[in-house]
PDB file with one MODEL, atoms N, CA, C and O in Angstrom:
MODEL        1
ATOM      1  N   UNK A   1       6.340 -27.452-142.688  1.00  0.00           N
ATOM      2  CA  UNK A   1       6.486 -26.490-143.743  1.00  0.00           C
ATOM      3  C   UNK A   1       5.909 -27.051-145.036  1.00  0.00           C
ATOM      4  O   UNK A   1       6.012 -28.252-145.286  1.00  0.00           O
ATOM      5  N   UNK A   2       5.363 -26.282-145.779  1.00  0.00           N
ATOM      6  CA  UNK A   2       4.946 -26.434-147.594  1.00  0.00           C
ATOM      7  C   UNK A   2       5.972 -25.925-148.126  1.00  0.00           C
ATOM      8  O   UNK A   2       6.492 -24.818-147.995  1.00  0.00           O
ATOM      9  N   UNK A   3       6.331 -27.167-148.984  1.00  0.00           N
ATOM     10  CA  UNK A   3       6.931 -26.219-150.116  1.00  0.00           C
ATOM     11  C   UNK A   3       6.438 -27.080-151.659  1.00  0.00           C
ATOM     12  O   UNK A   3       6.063 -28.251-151.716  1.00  0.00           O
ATOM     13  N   UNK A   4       6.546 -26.298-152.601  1.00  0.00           N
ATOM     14  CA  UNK A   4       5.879 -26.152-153.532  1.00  0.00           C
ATOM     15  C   UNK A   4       6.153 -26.630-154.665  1.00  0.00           C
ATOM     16  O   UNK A   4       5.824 -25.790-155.503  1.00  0.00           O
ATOM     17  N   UNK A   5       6.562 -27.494-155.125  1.00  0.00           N
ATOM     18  CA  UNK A   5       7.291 -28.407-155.976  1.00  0.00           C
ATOM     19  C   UNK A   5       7.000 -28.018-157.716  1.00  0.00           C
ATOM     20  O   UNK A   5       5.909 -28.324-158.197  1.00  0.00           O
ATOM     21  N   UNK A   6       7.859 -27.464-158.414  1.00  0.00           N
ATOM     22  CA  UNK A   6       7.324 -27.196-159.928  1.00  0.00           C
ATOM     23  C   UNK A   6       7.207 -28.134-160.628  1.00  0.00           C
ATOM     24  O   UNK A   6       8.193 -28.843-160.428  1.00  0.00           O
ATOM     25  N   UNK A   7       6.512 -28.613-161.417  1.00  0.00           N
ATOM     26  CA  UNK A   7       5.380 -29.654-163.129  1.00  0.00           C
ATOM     27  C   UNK A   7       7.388 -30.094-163.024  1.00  0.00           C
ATOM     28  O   UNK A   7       8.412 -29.425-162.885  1.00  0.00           O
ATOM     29  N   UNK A   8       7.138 -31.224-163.149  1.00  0.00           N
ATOM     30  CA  UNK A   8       8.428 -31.615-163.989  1.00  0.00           C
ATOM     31  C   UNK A   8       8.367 -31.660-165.278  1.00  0.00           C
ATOM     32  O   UNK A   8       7.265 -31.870-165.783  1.00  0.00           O
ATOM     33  N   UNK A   9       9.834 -31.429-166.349  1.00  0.00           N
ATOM     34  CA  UNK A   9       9.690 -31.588-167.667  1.00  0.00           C
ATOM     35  C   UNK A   9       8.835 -33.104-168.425  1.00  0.00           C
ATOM     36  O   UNK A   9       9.203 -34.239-168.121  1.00  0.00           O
ATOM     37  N   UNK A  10       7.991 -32.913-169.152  1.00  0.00           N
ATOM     38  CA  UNK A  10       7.315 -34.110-169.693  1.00  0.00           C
ATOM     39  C   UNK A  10       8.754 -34.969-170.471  1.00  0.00           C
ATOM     40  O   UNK A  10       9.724 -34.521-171.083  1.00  0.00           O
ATOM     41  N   UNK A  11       8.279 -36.578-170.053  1.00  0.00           N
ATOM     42  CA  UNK A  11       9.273 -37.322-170.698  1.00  0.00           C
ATOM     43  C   UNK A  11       8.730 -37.456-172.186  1.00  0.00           C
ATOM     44  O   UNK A  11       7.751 -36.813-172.565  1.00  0.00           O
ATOM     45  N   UNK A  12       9.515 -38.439-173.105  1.00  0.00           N
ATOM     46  CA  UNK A  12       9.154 -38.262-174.405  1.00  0.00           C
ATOM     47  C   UNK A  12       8.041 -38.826-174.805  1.00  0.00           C
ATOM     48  O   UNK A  12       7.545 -38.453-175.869  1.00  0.00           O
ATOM     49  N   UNK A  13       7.485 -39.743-174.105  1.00  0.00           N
ATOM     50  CA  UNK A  13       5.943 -40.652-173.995  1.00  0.00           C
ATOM     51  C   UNK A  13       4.578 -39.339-174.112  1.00  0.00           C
ATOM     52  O   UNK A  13       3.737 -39.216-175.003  1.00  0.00           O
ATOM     53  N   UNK A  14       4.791 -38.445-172.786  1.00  0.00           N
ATOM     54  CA  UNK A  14       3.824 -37.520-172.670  1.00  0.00           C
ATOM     55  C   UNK A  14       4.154 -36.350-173.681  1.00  0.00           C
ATOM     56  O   UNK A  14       3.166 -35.659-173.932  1.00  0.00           O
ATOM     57  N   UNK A  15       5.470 -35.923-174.400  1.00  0.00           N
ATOM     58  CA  UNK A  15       5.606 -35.048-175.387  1.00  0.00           C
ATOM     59  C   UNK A  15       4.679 -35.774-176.862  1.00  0.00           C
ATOM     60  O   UNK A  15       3.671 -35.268-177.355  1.00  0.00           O
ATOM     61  N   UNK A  16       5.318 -36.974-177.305  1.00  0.00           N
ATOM     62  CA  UNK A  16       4.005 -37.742-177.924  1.00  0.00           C
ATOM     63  C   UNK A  16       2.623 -37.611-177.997  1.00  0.00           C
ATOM     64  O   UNK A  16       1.930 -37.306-178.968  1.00  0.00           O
ATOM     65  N   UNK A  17       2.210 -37.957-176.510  1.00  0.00           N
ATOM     66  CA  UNK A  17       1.214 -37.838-176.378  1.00  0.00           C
ATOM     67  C   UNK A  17       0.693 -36.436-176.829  1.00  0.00           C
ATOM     68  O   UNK A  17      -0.040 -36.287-177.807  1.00  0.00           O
ATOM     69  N   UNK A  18       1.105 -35.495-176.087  1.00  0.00           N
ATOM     70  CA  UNK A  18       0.365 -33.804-176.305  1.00  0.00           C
ATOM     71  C   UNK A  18       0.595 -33.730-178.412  1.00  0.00           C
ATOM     72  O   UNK A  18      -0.356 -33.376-179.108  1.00  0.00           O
ATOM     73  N   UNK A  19       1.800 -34.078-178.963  1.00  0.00           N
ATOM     74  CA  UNK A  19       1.710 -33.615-180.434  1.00  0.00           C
ATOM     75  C   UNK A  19       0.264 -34.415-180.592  1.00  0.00           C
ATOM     76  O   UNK A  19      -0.667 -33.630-180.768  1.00  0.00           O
ATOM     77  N   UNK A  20      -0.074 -35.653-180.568  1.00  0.00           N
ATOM     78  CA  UNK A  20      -0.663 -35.901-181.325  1.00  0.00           C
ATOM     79  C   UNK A  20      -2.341 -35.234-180.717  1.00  0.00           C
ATOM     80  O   UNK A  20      -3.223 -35.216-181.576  1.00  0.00           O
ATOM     81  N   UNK A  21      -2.616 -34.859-179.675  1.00  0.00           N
ATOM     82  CA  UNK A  21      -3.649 -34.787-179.042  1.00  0.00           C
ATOM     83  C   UNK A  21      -4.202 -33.461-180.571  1.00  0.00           C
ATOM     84  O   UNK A  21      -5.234 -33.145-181.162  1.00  0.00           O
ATOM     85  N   UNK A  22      -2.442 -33.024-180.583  1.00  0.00           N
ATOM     86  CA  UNK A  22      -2.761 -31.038-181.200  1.00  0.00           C
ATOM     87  C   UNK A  22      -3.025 -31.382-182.535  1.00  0.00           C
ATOM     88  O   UNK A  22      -3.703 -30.647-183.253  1.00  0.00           O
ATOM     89  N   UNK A  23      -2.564 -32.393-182.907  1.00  0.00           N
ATOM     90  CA  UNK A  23      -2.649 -32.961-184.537  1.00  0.00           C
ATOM     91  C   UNK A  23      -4.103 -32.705-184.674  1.00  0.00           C
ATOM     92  O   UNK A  23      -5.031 -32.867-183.881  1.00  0.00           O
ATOM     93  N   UNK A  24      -4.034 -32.069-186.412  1.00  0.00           N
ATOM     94  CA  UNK A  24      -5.524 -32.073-186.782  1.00  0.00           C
ATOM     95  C   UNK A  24      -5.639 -33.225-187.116  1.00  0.00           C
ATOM     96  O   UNK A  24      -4.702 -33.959-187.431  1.00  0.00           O
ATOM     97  N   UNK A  25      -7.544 -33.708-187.067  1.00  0.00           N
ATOM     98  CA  UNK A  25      -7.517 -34.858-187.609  1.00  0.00           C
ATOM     99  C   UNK A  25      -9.099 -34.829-187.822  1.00  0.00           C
ATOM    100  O   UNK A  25      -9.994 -34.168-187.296  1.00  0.00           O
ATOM    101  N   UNK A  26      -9.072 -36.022-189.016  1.00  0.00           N
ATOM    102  CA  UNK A  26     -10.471 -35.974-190.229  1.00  0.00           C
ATOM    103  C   UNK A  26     -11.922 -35.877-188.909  1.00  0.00           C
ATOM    104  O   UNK A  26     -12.100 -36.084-187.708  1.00  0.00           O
ATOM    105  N   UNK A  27     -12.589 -35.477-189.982  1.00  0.00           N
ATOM    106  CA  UNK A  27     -14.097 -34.938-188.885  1.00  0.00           C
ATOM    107  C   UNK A  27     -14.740 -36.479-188.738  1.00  0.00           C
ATOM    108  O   UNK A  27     -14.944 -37.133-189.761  1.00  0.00           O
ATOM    109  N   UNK A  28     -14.979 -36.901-187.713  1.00  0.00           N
ATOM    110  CA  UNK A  28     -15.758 -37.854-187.355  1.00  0.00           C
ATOM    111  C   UNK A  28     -14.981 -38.993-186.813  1.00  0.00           C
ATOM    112  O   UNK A  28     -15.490 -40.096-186.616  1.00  0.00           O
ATOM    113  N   UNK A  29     -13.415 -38.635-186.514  1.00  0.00           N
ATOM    114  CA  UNK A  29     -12.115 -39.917-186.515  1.00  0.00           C
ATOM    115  C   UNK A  29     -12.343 -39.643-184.390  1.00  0.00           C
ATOM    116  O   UNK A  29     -12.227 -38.686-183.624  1.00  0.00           O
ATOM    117  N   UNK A  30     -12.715 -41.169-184.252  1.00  0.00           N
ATOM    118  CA  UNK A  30     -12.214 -41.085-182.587  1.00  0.00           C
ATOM    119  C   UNK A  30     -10.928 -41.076-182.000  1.00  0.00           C
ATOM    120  O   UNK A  30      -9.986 -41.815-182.289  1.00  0.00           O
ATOM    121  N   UNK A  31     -10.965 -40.248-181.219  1.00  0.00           N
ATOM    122  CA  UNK A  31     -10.029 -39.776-180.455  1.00  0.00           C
ATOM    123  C   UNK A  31     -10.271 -39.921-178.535  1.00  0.00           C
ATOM    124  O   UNK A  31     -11.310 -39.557-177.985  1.00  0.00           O
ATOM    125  N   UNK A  32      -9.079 -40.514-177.793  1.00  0.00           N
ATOM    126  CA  UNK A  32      -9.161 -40.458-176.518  1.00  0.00           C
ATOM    127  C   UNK A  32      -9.100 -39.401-176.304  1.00  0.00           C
ATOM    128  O   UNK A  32      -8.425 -38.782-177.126  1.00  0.00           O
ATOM    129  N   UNK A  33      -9.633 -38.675-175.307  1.00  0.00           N
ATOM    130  CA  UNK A  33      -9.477 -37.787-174.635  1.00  0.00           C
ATOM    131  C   UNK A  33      -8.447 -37.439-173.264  1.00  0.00           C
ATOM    132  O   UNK A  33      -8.261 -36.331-172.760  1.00  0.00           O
ATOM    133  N   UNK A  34      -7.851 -38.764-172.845  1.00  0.00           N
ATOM    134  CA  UNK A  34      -6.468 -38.534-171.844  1.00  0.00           C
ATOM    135  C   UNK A  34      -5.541 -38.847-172.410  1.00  0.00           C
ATOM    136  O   UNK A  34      -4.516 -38.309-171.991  1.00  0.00           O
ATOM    137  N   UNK A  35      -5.373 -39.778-173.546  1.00  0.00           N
ATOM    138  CA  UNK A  35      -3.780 -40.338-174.013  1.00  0.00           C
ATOM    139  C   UNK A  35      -3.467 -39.883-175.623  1.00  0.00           C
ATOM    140  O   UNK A  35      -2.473 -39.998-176.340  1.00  0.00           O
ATOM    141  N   UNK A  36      -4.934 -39.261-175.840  1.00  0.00           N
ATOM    142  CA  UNK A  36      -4.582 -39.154-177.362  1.00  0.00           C
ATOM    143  C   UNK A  36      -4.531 -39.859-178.468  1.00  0.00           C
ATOM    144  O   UNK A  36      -4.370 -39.517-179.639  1.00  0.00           O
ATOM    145  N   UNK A  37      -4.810 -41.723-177.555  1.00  0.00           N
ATOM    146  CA  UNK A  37      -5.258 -42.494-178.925  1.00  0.00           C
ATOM    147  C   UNK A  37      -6.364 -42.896-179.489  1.00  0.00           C
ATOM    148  O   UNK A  37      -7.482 -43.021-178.990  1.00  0.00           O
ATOM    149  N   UNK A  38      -5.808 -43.194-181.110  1.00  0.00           N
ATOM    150  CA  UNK A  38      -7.081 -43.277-181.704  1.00  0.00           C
ATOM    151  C   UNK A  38      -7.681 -44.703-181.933  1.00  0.00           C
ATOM    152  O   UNK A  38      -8.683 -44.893-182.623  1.00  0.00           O
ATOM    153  N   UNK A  39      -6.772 -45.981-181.106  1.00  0.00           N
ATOM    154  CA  UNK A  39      -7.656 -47.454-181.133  1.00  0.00           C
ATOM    155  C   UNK A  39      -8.856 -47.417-179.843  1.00  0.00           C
ATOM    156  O   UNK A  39      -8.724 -47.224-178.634  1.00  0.00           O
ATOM    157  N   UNK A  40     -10.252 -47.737-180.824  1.00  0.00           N
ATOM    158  CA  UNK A  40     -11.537 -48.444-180.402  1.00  0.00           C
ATOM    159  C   UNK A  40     -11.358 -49.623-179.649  1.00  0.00           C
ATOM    160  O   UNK A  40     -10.382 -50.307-179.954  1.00  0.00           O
ATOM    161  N   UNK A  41     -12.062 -49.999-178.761  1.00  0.00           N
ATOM    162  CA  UNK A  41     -12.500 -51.507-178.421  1.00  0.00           C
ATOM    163  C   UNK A  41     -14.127 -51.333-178.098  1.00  0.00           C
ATOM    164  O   UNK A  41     -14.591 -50.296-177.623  1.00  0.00           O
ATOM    165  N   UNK A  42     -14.717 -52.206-178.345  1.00  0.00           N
ATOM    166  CA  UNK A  42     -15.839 -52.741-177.650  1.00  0.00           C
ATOM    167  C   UNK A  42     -15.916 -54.199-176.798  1.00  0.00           C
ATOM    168  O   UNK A  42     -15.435 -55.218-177.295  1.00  0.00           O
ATOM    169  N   UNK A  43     -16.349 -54.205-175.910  1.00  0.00           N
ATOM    170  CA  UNK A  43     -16.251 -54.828-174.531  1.00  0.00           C
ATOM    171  C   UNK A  43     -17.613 -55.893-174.717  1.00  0.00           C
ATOM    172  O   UNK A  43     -18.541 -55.091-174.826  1.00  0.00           O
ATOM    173  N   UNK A  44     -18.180 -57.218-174.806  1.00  0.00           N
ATOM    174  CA  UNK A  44     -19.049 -58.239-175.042  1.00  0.00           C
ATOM    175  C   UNK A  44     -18.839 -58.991-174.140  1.00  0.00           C
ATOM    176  O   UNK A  44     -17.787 -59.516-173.778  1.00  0.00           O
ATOM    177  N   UNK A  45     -20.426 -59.102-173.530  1.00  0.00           N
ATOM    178  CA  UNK A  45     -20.038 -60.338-172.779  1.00  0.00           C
ATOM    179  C   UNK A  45     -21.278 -61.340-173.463  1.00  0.00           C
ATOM    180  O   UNK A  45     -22.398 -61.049-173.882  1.00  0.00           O
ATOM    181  N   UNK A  46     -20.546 -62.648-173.376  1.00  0.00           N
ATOM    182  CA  UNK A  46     -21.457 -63.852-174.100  1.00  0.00           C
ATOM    183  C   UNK A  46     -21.439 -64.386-175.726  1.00  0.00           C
ATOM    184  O   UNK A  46     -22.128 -65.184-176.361  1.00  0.00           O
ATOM    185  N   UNK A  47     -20.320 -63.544-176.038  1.00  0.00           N
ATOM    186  CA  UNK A  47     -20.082 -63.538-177.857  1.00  0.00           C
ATOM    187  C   UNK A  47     -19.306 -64.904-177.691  1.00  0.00           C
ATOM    188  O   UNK A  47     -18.671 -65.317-176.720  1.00  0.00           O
ATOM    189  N   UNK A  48     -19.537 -65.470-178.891  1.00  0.00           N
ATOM    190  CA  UNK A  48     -19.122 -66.840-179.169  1.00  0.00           C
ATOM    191  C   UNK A  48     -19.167 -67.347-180.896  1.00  0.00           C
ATOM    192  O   UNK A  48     -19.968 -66.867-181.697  1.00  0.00           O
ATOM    193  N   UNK A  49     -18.092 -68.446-181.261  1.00  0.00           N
ATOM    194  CA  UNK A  49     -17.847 -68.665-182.553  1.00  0.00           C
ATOM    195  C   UNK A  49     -18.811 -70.296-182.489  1.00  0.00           C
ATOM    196  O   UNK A  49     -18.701 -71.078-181.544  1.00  0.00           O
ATOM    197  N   UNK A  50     -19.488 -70.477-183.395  1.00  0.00           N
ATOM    198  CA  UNK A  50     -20.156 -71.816-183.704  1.00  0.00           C
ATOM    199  C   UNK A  50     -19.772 -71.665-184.977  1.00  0.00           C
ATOM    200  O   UNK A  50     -19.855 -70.558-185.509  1.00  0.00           O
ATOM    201  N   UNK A  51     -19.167 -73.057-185.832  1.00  0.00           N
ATOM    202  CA  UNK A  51     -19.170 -73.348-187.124  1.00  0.00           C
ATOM    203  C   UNK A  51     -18.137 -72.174-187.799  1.00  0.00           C
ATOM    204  O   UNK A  51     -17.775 -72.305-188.969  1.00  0.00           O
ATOM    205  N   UNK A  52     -17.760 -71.199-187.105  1.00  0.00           N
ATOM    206  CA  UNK A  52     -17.349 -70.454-187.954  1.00  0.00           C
ATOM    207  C   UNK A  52     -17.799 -68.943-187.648  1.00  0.00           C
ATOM    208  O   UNK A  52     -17.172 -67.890-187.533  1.00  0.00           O
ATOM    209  N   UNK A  53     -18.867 -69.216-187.583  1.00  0.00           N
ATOM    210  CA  UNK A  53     -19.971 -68.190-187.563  1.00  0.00           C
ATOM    211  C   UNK A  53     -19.941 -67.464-186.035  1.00  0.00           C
ATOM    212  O   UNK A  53     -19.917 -68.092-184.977  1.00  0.00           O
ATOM    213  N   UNK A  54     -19.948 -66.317-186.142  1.00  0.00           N
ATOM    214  CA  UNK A  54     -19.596 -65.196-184.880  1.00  0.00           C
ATOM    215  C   UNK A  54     -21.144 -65.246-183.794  1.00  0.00           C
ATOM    216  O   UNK A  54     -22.072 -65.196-184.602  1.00  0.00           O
ATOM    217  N   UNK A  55     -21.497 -65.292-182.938  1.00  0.00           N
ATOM    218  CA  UNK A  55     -22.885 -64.679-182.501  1.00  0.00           C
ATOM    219  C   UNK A  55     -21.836 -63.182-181.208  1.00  0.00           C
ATOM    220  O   UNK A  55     -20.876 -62.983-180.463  1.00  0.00           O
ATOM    221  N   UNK A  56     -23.216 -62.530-181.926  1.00  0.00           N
ATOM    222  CA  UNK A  56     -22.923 -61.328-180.889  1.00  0.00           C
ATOM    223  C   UNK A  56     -23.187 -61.162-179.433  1.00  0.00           C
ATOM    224  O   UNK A  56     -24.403 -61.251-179.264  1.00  0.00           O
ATOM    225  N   UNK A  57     -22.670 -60.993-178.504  1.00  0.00           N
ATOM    226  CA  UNK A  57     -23.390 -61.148-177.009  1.00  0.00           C
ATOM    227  C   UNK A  57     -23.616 -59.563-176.459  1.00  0.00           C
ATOM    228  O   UNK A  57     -23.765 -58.684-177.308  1.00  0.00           O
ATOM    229  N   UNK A  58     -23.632 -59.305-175.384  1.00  0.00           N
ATOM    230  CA  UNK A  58     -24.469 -58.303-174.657  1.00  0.00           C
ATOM    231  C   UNK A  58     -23.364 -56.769-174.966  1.00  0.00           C
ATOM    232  O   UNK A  58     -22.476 -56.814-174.115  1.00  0.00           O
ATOM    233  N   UNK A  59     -23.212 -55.736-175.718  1.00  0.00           N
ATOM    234  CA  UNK A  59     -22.048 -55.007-175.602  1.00  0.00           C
ATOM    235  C   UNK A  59     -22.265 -54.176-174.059  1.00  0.00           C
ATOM    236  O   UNK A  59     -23.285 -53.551-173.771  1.00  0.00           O
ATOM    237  N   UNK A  60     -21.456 -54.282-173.461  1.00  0.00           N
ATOM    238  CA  UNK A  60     -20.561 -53.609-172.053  1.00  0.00           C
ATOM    239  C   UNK A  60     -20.522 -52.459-171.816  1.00  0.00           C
ATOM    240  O   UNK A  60     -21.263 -51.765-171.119  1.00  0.00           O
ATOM    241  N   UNK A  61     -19.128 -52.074-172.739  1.00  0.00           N
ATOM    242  CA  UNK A  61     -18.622 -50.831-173.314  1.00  0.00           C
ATOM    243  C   UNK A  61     -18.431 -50.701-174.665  1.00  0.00           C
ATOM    244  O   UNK A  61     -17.610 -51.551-175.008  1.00  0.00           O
ATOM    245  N   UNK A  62     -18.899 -49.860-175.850  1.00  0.00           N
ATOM    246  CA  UNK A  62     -18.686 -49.405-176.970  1.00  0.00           C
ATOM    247  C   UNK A  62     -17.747 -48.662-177.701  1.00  0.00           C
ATOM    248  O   UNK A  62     -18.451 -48.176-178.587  1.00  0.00           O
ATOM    249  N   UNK A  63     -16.965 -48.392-177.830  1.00  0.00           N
ATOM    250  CA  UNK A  63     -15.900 -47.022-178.373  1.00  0.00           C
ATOM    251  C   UNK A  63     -14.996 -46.869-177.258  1.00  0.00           C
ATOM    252  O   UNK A  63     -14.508 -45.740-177.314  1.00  0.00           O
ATOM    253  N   UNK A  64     -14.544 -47.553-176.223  1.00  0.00           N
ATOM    254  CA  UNK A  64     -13.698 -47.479-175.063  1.00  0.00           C
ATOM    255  C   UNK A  64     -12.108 -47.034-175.847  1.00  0.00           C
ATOM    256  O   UNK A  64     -12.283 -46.857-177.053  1.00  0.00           O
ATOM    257  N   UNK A  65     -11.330 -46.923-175.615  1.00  0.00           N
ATOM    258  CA  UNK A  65      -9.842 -46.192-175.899  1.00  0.00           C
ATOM    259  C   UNK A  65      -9.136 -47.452-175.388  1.00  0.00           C
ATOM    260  O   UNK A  65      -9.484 -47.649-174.224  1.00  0.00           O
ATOM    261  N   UNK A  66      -8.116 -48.548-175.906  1.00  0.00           N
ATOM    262  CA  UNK A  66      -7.914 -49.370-175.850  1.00  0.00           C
ATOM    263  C   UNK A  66      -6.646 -49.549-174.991  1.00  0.00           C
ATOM    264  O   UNK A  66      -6.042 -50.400-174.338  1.00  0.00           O
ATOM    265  N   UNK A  67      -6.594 -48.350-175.341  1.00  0.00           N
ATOM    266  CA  UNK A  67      -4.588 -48.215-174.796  1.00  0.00           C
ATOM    267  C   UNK A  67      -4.936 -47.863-173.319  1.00  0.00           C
ATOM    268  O   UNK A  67      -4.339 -48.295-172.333  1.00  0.00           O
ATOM    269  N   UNK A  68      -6.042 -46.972-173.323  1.00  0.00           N
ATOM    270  CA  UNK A  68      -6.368 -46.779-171.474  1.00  0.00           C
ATOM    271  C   UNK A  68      -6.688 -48.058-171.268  1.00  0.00           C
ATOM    272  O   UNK A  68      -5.832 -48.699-170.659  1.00  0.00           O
ATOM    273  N   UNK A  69      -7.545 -48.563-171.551  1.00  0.00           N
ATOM    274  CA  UNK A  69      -8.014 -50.194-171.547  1.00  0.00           C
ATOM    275  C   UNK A  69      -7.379 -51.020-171.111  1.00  0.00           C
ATOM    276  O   UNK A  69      -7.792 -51.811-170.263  1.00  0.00           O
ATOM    277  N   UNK A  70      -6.304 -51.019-171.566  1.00  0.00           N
ATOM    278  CA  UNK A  70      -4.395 -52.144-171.600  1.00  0.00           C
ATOM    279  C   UNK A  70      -4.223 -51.156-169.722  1.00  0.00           C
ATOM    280  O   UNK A  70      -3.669 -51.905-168.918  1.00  0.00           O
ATOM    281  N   UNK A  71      -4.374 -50.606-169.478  1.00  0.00           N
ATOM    282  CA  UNK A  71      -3.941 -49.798-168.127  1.00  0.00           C
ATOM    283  C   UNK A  71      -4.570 -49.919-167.106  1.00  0.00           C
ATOM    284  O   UNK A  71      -4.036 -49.685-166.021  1.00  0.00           O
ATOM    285  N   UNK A  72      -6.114 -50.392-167.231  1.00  0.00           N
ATOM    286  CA  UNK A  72      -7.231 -50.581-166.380  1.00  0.00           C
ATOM    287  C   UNK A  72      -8.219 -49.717-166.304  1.00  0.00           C
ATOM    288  O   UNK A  72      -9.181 -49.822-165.543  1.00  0.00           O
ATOM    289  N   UNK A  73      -7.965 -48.575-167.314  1.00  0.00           N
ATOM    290  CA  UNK A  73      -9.324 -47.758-167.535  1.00  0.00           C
ATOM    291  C   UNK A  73      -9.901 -47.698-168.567  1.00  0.00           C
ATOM    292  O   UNK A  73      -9.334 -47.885-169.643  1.00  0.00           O
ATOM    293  N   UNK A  74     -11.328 -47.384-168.430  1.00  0.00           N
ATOM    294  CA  UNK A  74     -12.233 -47.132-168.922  1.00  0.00           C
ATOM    295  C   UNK A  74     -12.706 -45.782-169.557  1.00  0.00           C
ATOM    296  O   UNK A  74     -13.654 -45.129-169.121  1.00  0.00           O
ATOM    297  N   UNK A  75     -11.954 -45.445-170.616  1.00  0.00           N
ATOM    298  CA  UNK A  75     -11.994 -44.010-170.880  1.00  0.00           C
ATOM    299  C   UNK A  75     -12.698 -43.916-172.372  1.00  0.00           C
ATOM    300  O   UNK A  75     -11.990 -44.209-173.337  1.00  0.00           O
ATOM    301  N   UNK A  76     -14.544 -43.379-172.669  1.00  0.00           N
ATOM    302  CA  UNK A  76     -14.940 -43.490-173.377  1.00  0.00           C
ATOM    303  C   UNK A  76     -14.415 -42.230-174.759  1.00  0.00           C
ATOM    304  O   UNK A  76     -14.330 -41.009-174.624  1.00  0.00           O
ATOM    305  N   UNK A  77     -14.146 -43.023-175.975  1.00  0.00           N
ATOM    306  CA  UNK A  77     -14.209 -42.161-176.889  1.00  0.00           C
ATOM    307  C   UNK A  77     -15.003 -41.099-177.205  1.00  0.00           C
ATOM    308  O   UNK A  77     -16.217 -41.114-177.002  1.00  0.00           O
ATOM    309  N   UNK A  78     -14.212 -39.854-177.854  1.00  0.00           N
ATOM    310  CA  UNK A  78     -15.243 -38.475-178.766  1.00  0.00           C
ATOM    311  C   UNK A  78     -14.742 -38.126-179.515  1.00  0.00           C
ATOM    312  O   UNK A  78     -13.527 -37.957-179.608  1.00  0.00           O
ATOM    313  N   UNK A  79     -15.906 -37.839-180.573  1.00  0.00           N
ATOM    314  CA  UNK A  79     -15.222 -37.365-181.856  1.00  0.00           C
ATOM    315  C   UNK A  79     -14.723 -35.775-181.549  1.00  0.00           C
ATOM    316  O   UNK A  79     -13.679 -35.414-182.093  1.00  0.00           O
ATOM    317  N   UNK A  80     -15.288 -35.034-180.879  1.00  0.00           N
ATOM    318  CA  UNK A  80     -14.706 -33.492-180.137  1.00  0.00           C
ATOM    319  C   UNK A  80     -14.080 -34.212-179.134  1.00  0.00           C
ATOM    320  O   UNK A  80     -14.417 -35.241-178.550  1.00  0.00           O
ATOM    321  N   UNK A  81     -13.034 -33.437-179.026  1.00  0.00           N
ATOM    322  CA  UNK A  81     -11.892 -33.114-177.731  1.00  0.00           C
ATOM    323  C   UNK A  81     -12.533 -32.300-176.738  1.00  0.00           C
ATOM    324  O   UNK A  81     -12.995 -31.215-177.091  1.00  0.00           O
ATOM    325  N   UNK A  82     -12.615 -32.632-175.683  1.00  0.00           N
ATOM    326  CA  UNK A  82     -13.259 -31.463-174.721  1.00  0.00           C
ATOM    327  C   UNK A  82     -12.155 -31.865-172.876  1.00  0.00           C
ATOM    328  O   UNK A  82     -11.639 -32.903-172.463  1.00  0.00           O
ATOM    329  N   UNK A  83     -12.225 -30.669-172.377  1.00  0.00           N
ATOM    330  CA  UNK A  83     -10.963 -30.628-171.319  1.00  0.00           C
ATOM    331  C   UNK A  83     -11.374 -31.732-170.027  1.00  0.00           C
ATOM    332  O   UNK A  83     -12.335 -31.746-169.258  1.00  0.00           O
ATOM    333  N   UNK A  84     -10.647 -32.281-170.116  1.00  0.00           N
ATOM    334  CA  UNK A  84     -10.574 -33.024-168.659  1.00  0.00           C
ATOM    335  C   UNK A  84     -10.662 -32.054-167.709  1.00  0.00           C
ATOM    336  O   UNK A  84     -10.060 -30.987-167.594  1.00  0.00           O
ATOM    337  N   UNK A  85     -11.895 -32.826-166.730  1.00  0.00           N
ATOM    338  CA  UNK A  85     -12.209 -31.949-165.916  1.00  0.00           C
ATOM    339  C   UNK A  85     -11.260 -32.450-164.349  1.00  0.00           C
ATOM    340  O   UNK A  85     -11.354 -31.771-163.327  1.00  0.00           O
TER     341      UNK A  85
ENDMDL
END
């Protein structure tokens, strides 16, 4: 037999999440598109400190969503919101 199980109520993590997704926010500010946050990372491989001094190495990933990041994904930033497909 199927039976058909209804959306459970969102806990308070994913209620979070959806306010802020709905929050307006300034034109050009990145935004994730699955969790709703707004920390950047960029991803380098080969960067290194001499003397002080930074050298840049190969960038990876650019504008990645950090908090997916911390989870194991790779979820690139947009300044538009557009629907998960």
């Amino acid at each position: 037999m199927l039976y058909i199980v209804p959306p459970a109520a969102p806990d308070e993590k994913e209620k979070t999440r959806r306010r802020i997704r709905r929050m307006d926010r300034p034109d050009g500010l990145l935004q994730c598109n699955r969790c709703g946050g707004r920390a950047a990372a960029t991803i380098e491989a080969g960067a290194s400190v001499h003397n002080g001094r930074r050298t840049r190495g190969t960038v990876i990933h650019k504008d990645i969503c950090a908090e997916c990041y911390k989870r194991g994904l790779i979820v690139p930033m947009q300044v538009e919101l557009k629907p998960i497909e």
